[in-house]
Phi, psi and omega in degrees: 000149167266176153223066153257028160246325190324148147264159198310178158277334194296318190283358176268322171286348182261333178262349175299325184295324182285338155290325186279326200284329189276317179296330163272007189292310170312305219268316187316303153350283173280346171271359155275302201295323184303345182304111182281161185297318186295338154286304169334290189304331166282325160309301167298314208275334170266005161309283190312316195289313205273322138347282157298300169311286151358287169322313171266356149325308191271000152331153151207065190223015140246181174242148200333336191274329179293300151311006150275323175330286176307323156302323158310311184286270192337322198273333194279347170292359176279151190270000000 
């Protein structure tokens, strides 16, 4: 190289950032891809379960003992 081709340091710095940004761009990639449909799926459902349990925590038409029971049975249904 000559130097007038050589690059600056902003441009060595510019392409290092540009580089780690495409590997990480890459590694998010394959940790989505890595996901079975059935890790999806368990992942919502235990969303929607931990939801509900939330929800019936803040109930107040039982008592407090009822309602932890009851959040207990509800959280051991996850998966």
């Amino acid at each position: 190289m000559t130097e007038f081709n050589k690059p600056t340091a902003e441009e060595d710095a510019f392409n290092h950032v540009e580089m780690m940004s495409r590997v990480k761009q890459e590694t998010i990639k394959q940790q989505l891809l890595a996901k079975t449909q059935q890790q999806f799926y368990d992942e919502l459902r235990n969303g929607v379960i931990e939801e509900m349990a939330l929800a019936i925590q803040r109930m107040t038409g039982f008592g407090q003992d009822t309602l932890d029971s009851i959040t207990i049975y509800i959280r051991e249904m996850k998966k």
